[in-house]
C-alpha positions as YAML, in Angstrom:
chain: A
units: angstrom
residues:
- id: 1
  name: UNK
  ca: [-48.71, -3.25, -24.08]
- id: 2
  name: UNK
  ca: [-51.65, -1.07, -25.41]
- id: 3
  name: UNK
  ca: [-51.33, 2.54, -23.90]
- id: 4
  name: UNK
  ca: [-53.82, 2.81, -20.71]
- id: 5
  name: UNK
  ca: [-55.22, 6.08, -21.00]
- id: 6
  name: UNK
  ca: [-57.25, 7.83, -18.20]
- id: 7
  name: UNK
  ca: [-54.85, 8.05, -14.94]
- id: 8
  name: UNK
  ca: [-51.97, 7.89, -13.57]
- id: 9
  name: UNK
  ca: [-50.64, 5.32, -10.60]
- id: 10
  name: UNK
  ca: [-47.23, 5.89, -8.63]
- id: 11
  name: UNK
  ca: [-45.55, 3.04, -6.19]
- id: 12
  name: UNK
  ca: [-42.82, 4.15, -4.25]
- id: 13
  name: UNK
  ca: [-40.74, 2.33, -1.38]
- id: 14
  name: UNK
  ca: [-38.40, 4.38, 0.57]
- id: 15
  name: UNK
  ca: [-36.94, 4.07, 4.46]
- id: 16
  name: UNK
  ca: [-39.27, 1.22, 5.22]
- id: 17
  name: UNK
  ca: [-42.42, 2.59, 4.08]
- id: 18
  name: UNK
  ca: [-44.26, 1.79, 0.67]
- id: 19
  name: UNK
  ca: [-46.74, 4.20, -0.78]
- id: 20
  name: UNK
  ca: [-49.43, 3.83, -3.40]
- id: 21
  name: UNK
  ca: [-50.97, 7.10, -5.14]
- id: 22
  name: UNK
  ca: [-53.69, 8.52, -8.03]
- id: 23
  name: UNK
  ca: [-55.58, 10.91, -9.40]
- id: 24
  name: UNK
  ca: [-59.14, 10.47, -9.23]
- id: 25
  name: UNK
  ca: [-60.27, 11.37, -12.83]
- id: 26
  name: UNK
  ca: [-62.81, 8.76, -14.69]
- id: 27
  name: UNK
  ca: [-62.24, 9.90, -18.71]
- id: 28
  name: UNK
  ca: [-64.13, 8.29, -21.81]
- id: 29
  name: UNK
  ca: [-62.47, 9.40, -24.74]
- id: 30
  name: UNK
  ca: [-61.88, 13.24, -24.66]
- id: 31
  name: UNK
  ca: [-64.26, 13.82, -22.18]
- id: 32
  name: UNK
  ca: [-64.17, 13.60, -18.04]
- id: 33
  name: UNK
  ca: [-66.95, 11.79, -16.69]
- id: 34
  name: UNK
  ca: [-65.84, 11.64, -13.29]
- id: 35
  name: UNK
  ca: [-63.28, 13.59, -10.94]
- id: 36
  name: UNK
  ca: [-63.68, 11.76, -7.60]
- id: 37
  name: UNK
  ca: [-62.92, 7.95, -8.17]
- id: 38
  name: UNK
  ca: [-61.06, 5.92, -6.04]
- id: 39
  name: UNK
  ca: [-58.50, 4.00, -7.65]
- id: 40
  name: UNK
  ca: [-56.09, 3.85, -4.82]
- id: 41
  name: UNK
  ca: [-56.96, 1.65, -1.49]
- id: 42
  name: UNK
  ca: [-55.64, -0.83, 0.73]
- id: 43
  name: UNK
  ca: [-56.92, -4.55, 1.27]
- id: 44
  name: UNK
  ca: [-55.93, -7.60, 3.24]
- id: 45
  name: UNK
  ca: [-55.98, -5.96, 6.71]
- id: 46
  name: UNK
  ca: [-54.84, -2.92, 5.48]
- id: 47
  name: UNK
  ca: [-51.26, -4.47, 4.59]
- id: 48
  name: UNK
  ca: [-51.34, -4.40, 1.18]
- id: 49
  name: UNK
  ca: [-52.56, -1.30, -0.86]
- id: 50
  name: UNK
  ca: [-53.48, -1.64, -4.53]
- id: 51
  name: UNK
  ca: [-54.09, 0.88, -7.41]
- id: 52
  name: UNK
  ca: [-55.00, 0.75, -10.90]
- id: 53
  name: UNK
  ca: [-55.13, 1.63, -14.46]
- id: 54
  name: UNK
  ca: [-57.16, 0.73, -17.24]
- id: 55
  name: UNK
  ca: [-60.78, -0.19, -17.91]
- id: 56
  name: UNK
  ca: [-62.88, -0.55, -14.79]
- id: 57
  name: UNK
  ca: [-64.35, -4.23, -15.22]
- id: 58
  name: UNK
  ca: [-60.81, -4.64, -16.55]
- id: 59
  name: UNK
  ca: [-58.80, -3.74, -13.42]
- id: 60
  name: UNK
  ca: [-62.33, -5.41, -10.83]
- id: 61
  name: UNK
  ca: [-61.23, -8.82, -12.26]
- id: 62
  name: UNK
  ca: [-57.97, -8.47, -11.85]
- id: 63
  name: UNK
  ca: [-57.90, -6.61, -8.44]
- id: 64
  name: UNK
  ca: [-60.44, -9.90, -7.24]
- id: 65
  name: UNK
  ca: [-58.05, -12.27, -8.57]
- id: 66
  name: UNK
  ca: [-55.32, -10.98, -5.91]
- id: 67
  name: UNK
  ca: [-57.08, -10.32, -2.89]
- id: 68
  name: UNK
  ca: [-58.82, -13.76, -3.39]
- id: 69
  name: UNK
  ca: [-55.11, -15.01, -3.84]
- id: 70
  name: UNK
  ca: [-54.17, -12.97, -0.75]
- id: 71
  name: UNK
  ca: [-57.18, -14.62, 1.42]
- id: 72
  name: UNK
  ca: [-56.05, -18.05, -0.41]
- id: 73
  name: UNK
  ca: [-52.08, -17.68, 1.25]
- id: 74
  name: UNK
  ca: [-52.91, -15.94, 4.36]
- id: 75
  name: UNK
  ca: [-51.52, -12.39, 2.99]
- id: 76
  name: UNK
  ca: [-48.57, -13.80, 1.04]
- id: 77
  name: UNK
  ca: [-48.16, -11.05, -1.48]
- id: 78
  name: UNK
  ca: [-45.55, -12.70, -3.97]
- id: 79
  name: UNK
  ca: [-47.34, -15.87, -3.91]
- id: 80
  name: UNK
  ca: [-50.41, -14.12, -4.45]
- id: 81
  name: UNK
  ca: [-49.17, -12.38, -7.67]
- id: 82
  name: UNK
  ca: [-47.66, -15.42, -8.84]
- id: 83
  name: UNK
  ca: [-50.75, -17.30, -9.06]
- id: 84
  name: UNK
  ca: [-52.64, -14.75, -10.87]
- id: 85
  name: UNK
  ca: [-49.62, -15.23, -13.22]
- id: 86
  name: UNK
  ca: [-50.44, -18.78, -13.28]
- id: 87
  name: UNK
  ca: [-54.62, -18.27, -13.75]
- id: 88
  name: UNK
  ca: [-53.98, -16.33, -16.60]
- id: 89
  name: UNK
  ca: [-51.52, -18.68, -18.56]
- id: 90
  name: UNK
  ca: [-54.67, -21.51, -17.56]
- id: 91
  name: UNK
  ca: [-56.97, -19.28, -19.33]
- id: 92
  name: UNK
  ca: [-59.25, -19.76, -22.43]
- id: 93
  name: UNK
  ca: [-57.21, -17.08, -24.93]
- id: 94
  name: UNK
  ca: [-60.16, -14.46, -25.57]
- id: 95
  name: UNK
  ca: [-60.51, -13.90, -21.42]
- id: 96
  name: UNK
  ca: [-56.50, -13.61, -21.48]
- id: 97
  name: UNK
  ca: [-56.34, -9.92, -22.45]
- id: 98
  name: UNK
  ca: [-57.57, -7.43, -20.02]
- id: 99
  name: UNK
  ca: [-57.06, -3.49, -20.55]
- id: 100
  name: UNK
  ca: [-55.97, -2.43, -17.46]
- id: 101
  name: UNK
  ca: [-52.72, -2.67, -14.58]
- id: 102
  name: UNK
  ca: [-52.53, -2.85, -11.37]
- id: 103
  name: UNK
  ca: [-49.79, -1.71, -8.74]
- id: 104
  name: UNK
  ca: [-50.09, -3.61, -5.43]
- id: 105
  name: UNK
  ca: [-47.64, -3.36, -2.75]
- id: 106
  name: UNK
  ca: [-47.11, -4.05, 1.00]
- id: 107
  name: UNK
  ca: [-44.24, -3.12, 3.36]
- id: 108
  name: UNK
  ca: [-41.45, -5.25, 1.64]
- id: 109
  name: UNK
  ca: [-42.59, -5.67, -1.90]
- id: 110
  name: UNK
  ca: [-44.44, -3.35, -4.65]
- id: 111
  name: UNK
  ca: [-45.01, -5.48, -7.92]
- id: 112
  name: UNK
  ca: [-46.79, -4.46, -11.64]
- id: 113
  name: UNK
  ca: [-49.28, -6.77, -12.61]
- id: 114
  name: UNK
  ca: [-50.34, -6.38, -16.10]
- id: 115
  name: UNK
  ca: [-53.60, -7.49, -18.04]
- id: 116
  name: UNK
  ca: [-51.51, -9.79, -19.98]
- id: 117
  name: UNK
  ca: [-50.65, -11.71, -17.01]
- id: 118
  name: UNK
  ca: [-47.08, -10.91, -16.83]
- id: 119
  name: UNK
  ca: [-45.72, -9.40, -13.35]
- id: 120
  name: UNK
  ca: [-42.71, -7.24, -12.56]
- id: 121
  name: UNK
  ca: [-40.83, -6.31, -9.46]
- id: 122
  name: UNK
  ca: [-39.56, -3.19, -10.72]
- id: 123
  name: UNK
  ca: [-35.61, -2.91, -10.49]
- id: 124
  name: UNK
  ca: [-35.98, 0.17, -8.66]
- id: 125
  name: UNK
  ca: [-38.20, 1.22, -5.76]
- id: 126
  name: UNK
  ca: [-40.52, 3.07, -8.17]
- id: 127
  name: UNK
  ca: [-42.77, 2.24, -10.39]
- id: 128
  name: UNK
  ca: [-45.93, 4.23, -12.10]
- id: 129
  name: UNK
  ca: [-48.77, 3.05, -14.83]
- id: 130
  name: UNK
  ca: [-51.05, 5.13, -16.93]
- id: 131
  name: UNK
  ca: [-51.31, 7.76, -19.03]
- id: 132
  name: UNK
  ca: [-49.20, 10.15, -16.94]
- id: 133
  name: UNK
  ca: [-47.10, 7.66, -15.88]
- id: 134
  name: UNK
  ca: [-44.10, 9.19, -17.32]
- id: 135
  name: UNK
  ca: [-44.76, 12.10, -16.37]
- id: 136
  name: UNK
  ca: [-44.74, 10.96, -12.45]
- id: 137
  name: UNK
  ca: [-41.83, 8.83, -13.34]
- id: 138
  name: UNK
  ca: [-39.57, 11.18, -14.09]
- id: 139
  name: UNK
  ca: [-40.27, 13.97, -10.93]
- id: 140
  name: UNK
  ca: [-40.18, 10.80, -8.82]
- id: 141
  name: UNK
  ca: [-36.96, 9.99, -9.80]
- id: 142
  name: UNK
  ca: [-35.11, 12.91, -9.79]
- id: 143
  name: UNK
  ca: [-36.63, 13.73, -6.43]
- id: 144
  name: UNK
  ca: [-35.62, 10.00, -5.08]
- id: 145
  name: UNK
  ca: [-32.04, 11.25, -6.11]
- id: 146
  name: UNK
  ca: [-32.10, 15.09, -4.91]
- id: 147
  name: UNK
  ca: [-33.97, 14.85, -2.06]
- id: 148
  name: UNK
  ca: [-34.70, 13.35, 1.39]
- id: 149
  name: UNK
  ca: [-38.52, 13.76, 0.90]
- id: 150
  name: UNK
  ca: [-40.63, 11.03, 2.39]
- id: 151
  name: UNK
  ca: [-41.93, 8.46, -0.23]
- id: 152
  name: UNK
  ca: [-45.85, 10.03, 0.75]
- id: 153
  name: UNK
  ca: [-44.17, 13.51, 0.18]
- id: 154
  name: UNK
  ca: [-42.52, 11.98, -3.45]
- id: 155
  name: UNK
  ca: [-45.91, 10.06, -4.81]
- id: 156
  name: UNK
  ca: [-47.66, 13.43, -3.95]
- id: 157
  name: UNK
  ca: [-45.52, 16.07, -5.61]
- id: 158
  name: UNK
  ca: [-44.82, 13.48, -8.57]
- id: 159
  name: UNK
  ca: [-49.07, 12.88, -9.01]
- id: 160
  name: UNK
  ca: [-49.57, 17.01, -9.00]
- id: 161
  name: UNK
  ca: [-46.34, 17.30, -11.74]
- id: 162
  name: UNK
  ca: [-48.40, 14.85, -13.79]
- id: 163
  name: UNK
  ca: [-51.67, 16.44, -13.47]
- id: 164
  name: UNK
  ca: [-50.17, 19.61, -15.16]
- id: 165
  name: UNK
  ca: [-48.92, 17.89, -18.19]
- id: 166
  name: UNK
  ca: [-51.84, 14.90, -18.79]
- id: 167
  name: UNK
  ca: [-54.95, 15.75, -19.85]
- id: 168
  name: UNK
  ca: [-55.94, 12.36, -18.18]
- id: 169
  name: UNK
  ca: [-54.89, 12.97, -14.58]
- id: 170
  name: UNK
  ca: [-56.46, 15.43, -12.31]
- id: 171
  name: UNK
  ca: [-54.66, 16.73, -8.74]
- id: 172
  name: UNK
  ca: [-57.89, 15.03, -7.00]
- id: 173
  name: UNK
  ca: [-55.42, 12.81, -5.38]
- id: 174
  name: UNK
  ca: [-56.01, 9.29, -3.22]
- id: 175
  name: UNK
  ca: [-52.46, 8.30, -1.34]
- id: 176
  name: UNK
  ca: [-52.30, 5.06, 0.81]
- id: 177
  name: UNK
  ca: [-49.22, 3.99, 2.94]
- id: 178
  name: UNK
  ca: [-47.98, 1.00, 5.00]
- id: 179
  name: UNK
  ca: [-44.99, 0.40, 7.13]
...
């Protein structure tokens, strides 16, 4: 998968609550554009909470696609992502490829869903996309396993870690939970 530039995205899921956090930085190219954009927000009755990476349009079309699926089976989150899945596989092969992510989660579940139409349930109760996704991934694991932080406290501290190191990703953060 092509490098998303321009953010950065952290899931986590820890003692029955699931949080969803960015930076707020719009970027084209070298340049910011923007340092107050929401990319981070929950849907579906506030029960699920969705974030994403990539190019705007990009990420609209595929953030629609799941909270029409969500509507569709009455908040079903797996079955939701599934069927984007499946709309994408049913697609002509130029509208296929999207350039952009999205992490969407609710209480239970936190799932990747990529442009490409693959999704992952991430192994471990983490997960991060974007440009200074690596960045978040590693503070977010090593405080998972050193500390008894919350998972708010853990998306927050890994987000700021990130915005020191990415030129992408500012500390303007937007963190959504749900329990």
């Amino acid at each position: 998968m092509e490098e998303l530039k321009g953010t950065t995205i952290i899931g986590i899921r820890r003692n029955g609550k699931t949080v969803i956090g960015g930076d707020s930085q719009a970027t084209m190219g070298n340049m910011i554009l923007k340092d107050s954009v929401i990319k981070v927000r929950k849907i579906y009755e506030d029960k699920v909470i969705v974030g994403f990476a990539g190019t705007v349009s990009d990420a609209f079309a595929l953030f629609r696609r799941v909270e029409g699926n969500l509507q569709k089976f009455s908040g079903n989150l797996e079955r939701a992502v599934v069927e984007v899945a499946r709309d994408w596989q049913n697609m002509d092969s130029p509208l296929r490829k999207v350039e952009a992510s999205l992490l969407i989660a609710n209480k239970d579940k936190l799932y990747l869903v990529m442009g490409d139409g693959n999704i992952v349930e991430p192994s471990e109760n983490f997960v991060s996309i974007g440009s200074g996704s690596v960045f978040a991934l590693g503070a977010a694991k090593a405080l998972l396993e050193n500390t008894e932080l919350s998972a708010r406290d853990i998306v927050e501290k890994s987000l700021k870690i990130a915005s020191q190191y990415c030129i992408y990703t500012n500390n303007h953060l937007i963190i959504e939970e749900v329990e």
